[in-house]
C-alpha positions in Angstrom: -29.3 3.8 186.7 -26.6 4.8 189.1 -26.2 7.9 187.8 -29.8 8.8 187.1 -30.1 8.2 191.3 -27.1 10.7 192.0 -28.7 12.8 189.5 -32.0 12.8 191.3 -30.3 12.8 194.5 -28.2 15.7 194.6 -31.6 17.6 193.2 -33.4 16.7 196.1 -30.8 17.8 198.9 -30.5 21.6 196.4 -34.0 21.2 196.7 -34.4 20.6 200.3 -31.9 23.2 201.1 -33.9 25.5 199.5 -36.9 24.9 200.7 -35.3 25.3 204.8 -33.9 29.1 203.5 -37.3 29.9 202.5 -38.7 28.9 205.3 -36.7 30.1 207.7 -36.7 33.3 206.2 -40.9 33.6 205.7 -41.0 32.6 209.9 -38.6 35.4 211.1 -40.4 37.7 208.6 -43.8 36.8 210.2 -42.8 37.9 213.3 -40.1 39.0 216.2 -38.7 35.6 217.8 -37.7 37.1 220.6 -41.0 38.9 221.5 -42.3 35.6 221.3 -40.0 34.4 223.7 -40.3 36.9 225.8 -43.9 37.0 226.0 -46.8 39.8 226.0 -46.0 43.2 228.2 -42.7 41.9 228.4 -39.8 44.8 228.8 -37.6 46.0 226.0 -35.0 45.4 228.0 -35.7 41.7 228.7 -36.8 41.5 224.2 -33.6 43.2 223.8 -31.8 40.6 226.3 -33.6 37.6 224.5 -32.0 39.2 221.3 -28.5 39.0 222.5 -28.6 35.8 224.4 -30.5 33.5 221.4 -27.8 35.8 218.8 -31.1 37.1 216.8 -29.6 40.7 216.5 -26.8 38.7 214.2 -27.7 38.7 210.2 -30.5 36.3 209.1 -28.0 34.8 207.1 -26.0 33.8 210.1 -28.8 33.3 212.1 -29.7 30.7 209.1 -26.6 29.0 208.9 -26.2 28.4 212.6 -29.9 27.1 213.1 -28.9 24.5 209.7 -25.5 23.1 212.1 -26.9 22.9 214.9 -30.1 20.8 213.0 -27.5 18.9 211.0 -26.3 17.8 214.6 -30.1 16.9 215.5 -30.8 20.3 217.6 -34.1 21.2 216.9 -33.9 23.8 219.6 -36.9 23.9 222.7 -40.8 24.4 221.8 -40.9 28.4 222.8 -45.6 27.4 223.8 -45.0 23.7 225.0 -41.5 24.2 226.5 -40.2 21.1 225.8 -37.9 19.4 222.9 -38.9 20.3 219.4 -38.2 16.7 217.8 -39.6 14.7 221.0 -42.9 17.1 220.6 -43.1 16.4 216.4 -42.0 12.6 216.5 -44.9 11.9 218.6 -47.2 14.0 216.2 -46.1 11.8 213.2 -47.8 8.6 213.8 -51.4 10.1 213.7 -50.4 12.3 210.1 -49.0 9.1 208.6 -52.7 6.8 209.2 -54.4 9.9 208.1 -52.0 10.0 205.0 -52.1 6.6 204.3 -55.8 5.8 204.7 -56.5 8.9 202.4 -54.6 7.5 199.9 -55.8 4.2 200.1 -59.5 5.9 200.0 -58.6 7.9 196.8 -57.1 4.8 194.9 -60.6 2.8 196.0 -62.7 5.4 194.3 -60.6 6.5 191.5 -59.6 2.8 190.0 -63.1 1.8 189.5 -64.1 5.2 187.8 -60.7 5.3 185.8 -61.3 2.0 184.5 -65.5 2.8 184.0 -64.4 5.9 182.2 -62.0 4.7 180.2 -64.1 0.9 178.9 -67.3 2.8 178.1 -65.4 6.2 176.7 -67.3 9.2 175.4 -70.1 7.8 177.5 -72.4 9.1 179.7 -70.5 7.2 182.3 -67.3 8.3 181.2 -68.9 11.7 181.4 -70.6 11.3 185.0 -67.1 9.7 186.4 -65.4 13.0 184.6 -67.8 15.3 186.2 -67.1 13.7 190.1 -63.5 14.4 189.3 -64.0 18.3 188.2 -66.0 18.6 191.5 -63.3 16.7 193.5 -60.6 18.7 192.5 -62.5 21.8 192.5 -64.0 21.7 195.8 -62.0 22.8 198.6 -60.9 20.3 200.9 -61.9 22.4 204.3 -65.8 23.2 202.8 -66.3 19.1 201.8 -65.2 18.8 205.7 -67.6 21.1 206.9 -70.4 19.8 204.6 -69.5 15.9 206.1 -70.0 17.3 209.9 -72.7 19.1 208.9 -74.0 15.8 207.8 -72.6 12.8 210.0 -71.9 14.5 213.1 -75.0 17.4 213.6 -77.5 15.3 211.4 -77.0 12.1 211.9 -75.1 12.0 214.8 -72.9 8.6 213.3 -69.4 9.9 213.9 -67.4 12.1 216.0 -66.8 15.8 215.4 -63.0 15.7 216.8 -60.5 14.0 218.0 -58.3 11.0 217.2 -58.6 8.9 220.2 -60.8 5.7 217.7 -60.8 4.7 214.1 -64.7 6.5 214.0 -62.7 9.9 214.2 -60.4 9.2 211.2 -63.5 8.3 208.5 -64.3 12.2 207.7 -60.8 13.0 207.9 -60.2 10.7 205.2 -62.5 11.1 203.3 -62.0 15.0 202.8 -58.6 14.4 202.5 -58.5 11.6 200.1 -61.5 12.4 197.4 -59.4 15.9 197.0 -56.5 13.2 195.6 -58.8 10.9 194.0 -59.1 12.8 190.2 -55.6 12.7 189.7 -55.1 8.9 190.2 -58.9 8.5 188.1 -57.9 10.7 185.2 -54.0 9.1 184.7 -55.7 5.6 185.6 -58.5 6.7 182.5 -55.8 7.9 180.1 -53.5 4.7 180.8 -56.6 2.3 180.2 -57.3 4.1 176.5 -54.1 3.4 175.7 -53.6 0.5 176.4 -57.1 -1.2 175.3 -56.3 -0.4 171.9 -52.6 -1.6 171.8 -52.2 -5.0 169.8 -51.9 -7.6 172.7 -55.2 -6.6 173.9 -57.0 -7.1 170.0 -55.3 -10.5 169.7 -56.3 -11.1 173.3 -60.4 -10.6 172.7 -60.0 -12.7 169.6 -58.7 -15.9 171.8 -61.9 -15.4 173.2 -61.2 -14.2 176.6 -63.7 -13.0 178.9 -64.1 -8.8 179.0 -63.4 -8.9 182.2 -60.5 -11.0 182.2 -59.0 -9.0 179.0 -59.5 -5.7 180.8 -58.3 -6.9 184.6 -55.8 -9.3 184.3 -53.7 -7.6 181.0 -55.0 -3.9 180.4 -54.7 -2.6 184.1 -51.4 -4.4 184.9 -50.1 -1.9 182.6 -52.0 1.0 182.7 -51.1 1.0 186.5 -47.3 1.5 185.9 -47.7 5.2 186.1 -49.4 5.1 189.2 -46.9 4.0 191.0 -44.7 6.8 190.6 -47.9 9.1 191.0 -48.6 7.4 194.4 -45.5 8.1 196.3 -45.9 12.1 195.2 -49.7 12.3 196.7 -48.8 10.5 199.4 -46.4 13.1 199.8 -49.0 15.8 199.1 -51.5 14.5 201.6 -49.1 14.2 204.9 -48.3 17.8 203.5 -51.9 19.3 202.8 -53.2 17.9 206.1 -52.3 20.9 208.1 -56.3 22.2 207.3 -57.8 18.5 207.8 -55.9 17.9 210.6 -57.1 21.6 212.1 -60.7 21.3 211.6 -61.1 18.1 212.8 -58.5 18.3 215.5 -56.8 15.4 214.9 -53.6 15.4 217.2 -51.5 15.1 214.3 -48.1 17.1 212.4 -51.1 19.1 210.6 -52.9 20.2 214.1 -49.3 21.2 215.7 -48.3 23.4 213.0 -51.7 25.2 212.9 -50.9 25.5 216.9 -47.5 26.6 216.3 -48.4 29.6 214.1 -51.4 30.5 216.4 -49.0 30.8 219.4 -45.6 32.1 217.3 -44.1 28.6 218.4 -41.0 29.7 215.5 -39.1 26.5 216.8 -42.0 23.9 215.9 -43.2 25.6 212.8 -39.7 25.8 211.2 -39.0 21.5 211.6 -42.8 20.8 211.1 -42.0 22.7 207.4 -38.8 20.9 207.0 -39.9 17.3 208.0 -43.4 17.4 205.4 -40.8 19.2 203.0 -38.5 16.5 203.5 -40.9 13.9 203.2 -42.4 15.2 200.5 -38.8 15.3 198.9 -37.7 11.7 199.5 -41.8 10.4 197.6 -40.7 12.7 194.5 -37.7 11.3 194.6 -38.5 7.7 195.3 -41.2 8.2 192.7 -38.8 9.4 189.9 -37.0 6.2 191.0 -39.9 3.6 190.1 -41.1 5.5 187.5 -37.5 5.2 185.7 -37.2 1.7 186.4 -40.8 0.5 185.3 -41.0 2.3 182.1 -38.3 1.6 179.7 -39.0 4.4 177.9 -37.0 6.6 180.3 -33.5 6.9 179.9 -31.5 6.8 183.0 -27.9 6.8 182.1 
């Protein structure tokens, strides 16, 4: 198991790595850092003095190196719109991401149980079919049109909840829910899947022929282990939501990691987008990994030496 770990491990950091030299070379390819600095109608001689004082007239591959010391050391560097420090600025972004996250997920696992379990007792059904068919359209739809259609409804319509903000738990429900039914068919269609399996495995027969309840045969023993996998699949989409809220988070403005890296790109903030990208990366790292983890460790069927 140890090894599987350091395995997994030193994939994560290559990984990780990776994922920062992309980055940083897609932001300086977007646009002239020091122009941004310097601001619009600035000088060439002041863009030329930004160059030489911040060392961007050095190679990007210096340029890359030096920016991954100095945020080794915990130098983010200073917000280039807000003028202040970079982590101060995102750390205070990250608690209103993480509810959005975590609600999402929570909301996608309360609709996708239910229909995976539905779908997978009455198979080949029409209500297998009809909880199919709410997946397709889940993953199909795009996230930032099922938005729009919710304020077009509850806002403008109905006038229930709150166009934007995140100042009350009323401005988090559309949020969620446009986040989390995007995540919902995964969980229902691995949650289906695991329930077929598992109702016809042996323990289940000689369970209905003690006479236990339907209920009790398909709650208690069939989804214990049909919910194994969805562990590990948990800690990835939790992953994917805190990443995939930059949209949410924009239309809604929610004041959130997703909001400030739709301002940072608006306003060229290079500073903010580049650890905004590295911290959901990150994140998004550490879930794969920690799901990998579980998923080795629950199923014995995985070889981790």
């Amino acid at each position: 198991m140890i090894g599987f770990i350091l395995k997994r491990l030193g994939l994560a950091v290559l990984v990780a790595l990776t994922v920062s030299a992309i980055a940083f070379l897609l932001l300086r390819l977007s646009g002239d850092v020091a122009v941004a600095i310097a601001g619009e109608g600035a000088q060439q001689a002041d863009i030329d003095l930004i160059r030489e004082t911040y060392g961007l007239n050095r190679p990007i591959l210096i340029q890359y190196l030096d920016w991954l010391w100095r945020t080794m050391q915990g130098d983010f560097g200073t917000s280039i719109y807000f003028k202040t420090d970079v982590a101060a600025l995102v750390f205070s972004k990250i608690p209103t991401t993480l509810i959005l996250g975590v609600a999402s997920l929570g909301f996608a696992l309360a609709i996708s149980i239910p229909l995976g379990i539905l779908a997978a007792v009455y198979a080949n059904s029409w209500v297998d079919r009809l909880a199919l068919a709410i997946a397709v359209v889940g993953q199909a739809l795009p996230n930032f049109f099922f938005a729009l259609c919710l304020v077009m409804l509850f806002s403008i319509t109905l006038r229930w909840l709150p166009v934007s903000g995140s100042q009350t738990w009323q401005h988090f429900v559309m949020p969620t829910i446009a986040l989390g039914y995007y995540a919902a068919p995964a969980f229902m269609r691995l949650i289906r899947a695991g329930m077929i399996e598992v109702l016809s495995a042996d323990y289940i027969r000689t369970a209905r022929a003690k006479g236990l309840s339907p209920r009790k045969v398909v709650v208690t023993h069939a989804l214990r282990n049909a919910l194994v996998p969805v562990v590990a699949l948990t800690a990835v989409q939790l992953g994917f939501l805190l990443g995939g809220s930059v949209v949410i988070e924009s239309i809604f403005a929610l004041d959130g990691l997703g909001y400030l890296a739709y301002q940072s790109i608006t306003y060229k903030d290079f500073p903010v987008m580049q650890m905004v990208v590295m911290l959901l990366a990150g994140v998004y790292v550490l879930l794969t990994l920690l799901a990998d983890i579980a998923n080795a460790w629950l199923d014995p069927r995985i070889r981790v030496s």
